[in-house]
C-alpha positions in Angstrom: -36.5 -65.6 37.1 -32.9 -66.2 39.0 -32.1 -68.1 36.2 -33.3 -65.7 33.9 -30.9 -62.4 35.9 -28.0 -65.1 35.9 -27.9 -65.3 32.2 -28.1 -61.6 32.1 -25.4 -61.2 34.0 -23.0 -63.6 32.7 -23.7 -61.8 29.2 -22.6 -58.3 29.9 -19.7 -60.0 31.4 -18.7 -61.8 28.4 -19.7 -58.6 26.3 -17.5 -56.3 28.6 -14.7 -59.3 28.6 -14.7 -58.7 24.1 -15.0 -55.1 24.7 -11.9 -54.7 27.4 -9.2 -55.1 24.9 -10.6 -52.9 22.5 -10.9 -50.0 25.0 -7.5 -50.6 26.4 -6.2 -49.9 22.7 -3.7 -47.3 21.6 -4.7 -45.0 18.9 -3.8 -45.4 15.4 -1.0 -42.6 15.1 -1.8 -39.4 12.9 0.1 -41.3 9.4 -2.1 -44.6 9.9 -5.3 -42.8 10.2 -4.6 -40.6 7.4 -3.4 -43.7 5.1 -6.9 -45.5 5.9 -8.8 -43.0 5.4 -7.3 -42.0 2.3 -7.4 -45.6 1.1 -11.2 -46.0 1.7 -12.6 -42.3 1.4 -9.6 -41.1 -1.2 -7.2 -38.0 -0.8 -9.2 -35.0 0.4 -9.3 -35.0 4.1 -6.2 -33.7 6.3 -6.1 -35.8 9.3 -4.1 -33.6 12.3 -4.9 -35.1 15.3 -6.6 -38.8 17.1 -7.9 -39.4 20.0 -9.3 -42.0 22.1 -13.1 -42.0 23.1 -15.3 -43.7 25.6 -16.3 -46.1 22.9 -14.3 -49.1 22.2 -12.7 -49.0 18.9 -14.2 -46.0 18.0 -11.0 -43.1 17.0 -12.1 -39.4 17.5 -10.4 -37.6 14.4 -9.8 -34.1 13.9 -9.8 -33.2 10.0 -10.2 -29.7 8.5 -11.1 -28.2 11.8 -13.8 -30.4 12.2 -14.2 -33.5 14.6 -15.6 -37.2 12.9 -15.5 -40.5 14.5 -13.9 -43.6 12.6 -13.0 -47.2 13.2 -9.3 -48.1 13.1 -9.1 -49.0 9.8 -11.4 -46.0 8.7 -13.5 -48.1 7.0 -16.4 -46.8 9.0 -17.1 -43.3 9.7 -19.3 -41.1 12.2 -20.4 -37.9 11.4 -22.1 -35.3 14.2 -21.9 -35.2 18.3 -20.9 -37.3 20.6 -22.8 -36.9 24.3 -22.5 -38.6 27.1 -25.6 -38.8 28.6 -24.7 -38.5 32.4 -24.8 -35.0 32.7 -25.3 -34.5 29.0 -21.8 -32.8 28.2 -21.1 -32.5 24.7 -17.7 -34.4 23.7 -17.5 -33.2 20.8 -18.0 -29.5 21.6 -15.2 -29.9 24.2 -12.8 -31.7 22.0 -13.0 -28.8 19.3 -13.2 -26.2 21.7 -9.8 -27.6 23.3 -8.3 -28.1 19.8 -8.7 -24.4 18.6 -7.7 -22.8 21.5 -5.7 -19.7 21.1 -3.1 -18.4 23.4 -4.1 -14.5 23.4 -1.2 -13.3 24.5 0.5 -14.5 20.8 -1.9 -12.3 19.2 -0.7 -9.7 16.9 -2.6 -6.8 18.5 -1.0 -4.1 16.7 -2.8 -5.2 13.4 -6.0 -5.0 15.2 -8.5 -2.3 15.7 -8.2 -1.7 19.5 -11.6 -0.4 21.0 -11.3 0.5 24.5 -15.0 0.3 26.7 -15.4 1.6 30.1 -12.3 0.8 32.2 -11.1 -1.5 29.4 -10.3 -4.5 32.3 -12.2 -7.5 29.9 -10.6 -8.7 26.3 -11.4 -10.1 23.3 -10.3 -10.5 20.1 -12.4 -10.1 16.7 -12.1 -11.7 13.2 -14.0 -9.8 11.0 -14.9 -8.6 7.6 -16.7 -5.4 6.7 -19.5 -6.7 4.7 -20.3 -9.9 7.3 -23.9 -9.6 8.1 -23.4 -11.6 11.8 -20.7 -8.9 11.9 -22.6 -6.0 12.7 -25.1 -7.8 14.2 -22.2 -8.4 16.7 -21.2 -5.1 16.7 -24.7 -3.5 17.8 -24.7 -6.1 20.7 -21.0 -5.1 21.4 -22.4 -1.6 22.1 -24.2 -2.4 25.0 -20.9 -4.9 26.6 -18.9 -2.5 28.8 -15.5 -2.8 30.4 -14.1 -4.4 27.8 -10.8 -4.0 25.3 -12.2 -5.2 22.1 -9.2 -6.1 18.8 -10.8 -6.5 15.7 -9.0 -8.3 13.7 -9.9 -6.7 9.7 -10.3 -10.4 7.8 -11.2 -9.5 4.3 -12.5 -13.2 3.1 -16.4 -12.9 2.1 -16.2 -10.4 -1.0 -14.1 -8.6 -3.4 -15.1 -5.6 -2.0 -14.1 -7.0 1.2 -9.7 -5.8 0.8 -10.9 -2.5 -0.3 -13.3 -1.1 2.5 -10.3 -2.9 5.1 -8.2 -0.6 3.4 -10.0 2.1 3.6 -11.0 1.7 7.4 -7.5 0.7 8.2 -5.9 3.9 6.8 -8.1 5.9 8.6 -7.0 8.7 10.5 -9.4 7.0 13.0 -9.7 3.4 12.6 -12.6 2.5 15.8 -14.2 5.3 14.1 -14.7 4.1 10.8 -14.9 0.5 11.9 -18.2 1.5 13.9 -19.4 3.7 11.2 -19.4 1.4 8.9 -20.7 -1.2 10.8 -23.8 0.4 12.5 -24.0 3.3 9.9 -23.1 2.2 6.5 -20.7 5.2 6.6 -18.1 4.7 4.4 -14.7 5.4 5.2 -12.9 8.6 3.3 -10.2 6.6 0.9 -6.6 7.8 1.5 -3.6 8.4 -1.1 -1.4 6.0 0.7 -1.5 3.4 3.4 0.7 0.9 4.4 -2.2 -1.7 4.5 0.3 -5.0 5.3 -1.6 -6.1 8.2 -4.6 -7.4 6.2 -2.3 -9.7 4.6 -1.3 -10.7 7.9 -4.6 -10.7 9.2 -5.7 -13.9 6.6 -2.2 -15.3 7.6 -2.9 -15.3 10.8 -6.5 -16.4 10.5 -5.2 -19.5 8.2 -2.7 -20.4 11.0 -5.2 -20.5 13.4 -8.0 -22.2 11.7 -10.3 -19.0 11.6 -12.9 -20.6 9.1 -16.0 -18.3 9.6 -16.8 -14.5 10.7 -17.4 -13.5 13.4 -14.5 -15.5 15.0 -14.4 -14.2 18.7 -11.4 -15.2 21.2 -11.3 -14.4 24.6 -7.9 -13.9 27.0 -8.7 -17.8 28.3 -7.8 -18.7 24.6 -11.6 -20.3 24.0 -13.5 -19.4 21.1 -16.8 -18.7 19.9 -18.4 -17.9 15.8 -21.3 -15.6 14.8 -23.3 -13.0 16.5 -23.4 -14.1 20.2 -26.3 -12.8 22.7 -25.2 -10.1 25.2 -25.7 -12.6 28.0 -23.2 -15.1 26.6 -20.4 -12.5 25.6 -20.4 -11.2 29.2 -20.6 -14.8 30.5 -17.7 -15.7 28.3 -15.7 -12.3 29.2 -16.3 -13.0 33.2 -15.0 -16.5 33.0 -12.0 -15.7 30.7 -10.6 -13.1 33.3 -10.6 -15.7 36.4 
């Protein structure tokens, strides 16, 4: 049986002993991992960022505003989330949530729909279209959050009727008001001669430069980020955390 632990032993020491150098490793820069991943998987994916992770020889890679895991030579390629099991925290999930965060105070807020709740002291910002279904899902459980300054951010992606009813709501003589009309009502907003409608423009500019790829896309003053139509409970969790 001694025997038996000894061997044991002196195998995860010799596995640990091959693994060392692999974990002491620098990470392939951004051009190396993007030329071996091109070379084995073809052009298509836009490598921005790698990162080191807990496993030896194992690259996390952030491409299109998503996370995979490859070898150095990207010949071999994980998709989905890393855990670590003590504790269960999600790698992955922190990694992305790290690499799209947003620094609020940047933010455009004159293109946005400002909507002003109780004493206003909580704020988030809001990319969204007008015919999103999540949307005004998010909008009826944003009726019940109070304290808050909420910027919607009109991002006309989903349809072509999308630009219009932006336009429309935008060039409002009232623009919360026709926002929530049209969001819990189905009111549509009374079109106007003429509008200077720029910010939409500069809404999907905006939305490109910071990798909005979904509606809803929420961001909160700490810069962190959620997508789609969160539970009252988590928006006020998320609110309370980003004002400490």
């Amino acid at each position: 049986m001694k025997s038996h632990v000894a061997n044991r032993a002196l195998l995860c020491a010799a596995l640990f002993g091959m693994l060392a150098p692999a974990w002491a490793e620098t990470p392939p820069t951004v051009a190396a991992m993007q030329a071996a991943l091109d070379q084995n998987l073809g052009d298509g994916l836009s490598v921005s960022k790698v990162s080191a992770t807990p496993l030896p020889g194992i690259y996390e890679v952030y491409v299109d505003h998503k996370i995979i895991y490859a070898d150095r030579a990207g010949k071999y390629m994980l998709v989905g989330q890393l855990i670590q099991t003590q504790g269960r925290r999600n790698l992955t999930e922190a990694s992305l949530q790290a690499a799209q965060k947003t620094d609020f105070s940047s933010l455009p807020l004159a293109d946005a729909i400002k909507t002003v709740k109780g004493n206003g002291s909580r704020k988030m910002a809001i990319f969204a279209d007008p015919y999103c279904p999540f949307c005004k899902r998010l909008e009826q459980t944003l009726q019940h959050v109070d304290n808050v300054t909420i910027y919607t951010f009109l991002f006309p992606v989903l349809t072509p009727n999308s630009k219009p009813m932006s336009r429309d709501i935008w060039c409002s003589p009232n623009r919360d008001a026709a926002w929530t009309d049209w969001m819990l009502k189905q009111r549509k907003p009374q079109p106007q001669a003429s509008c200077n409608a720029s910010a939409l423009d500069s809404n999907l500019a905006l939305g490109s430069r910071l990798d909005v790829s979904a509606t809803p896309t929420i961001i909160f003053a700490n810069g962190a980020r959620m997508s789609g139509a969160q539970s009252l409970a988590a928006l006020n969790s998320a609110l309370d955390q980003a004002g400490r």
